[in-house]
Each structure stands twice: as structure tokens, then as C-alpha cells.
C-alpha positions in Angstrom: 18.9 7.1 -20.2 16.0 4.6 -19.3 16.7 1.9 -16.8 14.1 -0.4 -14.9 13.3 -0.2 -11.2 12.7 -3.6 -10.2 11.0 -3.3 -6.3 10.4 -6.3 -4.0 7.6 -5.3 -1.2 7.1 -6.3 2.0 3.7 -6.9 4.0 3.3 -3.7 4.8 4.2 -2.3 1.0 7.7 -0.9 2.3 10.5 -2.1 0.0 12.5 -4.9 1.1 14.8 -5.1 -2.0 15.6 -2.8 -4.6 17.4 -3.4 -8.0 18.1 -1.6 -11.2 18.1 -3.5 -15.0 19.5 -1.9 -18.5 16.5 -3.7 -19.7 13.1 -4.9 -19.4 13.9 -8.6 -19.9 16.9 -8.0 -17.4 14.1 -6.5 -14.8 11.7 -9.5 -15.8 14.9 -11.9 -14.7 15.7 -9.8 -11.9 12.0 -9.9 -10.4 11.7 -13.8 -10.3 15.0 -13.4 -8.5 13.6 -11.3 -6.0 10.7 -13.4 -6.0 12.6 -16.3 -5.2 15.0 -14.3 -2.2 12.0 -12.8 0.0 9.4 -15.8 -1.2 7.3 -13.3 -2.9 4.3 -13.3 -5.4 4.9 -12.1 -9.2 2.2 -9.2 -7.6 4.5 -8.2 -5.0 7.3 -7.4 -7.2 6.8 -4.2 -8.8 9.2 -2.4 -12.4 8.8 0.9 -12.7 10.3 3.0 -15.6 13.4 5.2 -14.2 14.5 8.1 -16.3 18.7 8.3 -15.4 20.0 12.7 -16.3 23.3 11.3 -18.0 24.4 15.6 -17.9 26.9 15.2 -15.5 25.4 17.9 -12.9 21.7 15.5 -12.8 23.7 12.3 -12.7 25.2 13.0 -9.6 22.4 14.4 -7.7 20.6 11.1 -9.4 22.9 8.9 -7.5 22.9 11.5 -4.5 19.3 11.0 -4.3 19.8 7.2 -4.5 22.4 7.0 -1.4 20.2 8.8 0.7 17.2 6.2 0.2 19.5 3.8 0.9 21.1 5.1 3.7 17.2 5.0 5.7 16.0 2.0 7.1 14.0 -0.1 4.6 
């Protein structure tokens, strides 16, 4: 499955906010919203492309992966 990562960066290019959208025109919404949240510029907002396994095995070290970014300090 294709989803969108949609990253907000900070000064020093560490994320500062992190979403996921089903589709680009969700991840185009969802960066002027994190535009508007840390009071960033359209350049500061990055999408990426995400490729999501949807085999049961690779989906849950997918989202295994994802809890562990999470878990460091951003």
C-alpha cells in the first residue's frame, strides 16, 4: 500500500511533526496544517512517498519500526 509522509521540520532539519495521508491531496491539506501549527514555510514541510508491507509479518514490524521513532526525542 502507498501512503504519504507528510514531515514538518524544525531549524535545525529535525522533525517537529510527523503525519501520515491515504492521499496526496490529503498530504497537501495536511502540510498547510502543519504549516499553520509550527508557523512554517511551504519549504519546510516536506511529503515523501511511504511504501506500507500489508503481509501481515512486514505490517507489524512497519508499525514496530514506527513506535520506535516515536518513542526518541524529536
Amino acid at each position: 500500500m502507498r501512503c504519504y509522509t507528510v514531515k514538518a521540520l524544525g531549524k535545525d532539519a529535525r522533525p517537529v511533526g510527523i503525519r501520515y495521508a491515504g492521499t496526496a491531496a490529503d498530504a497537501k491539506t495536511t502540510r498547510e496544517e502543519l504549516m499553520t501549527v509550527f508557523g512554517l514555510n511551504k519549504k519546510d514541510v516536506v511529503i515523501d512517498t511511504a511504501v506500507i508491507e500489508t503481509q501481515k509479518d512486514d505490517l507489524l514490524v512497519f508499525i514496530n519500526d514506527l513506535l520506535r521513532k516515536q518513542d526518541k526525542a524529536v
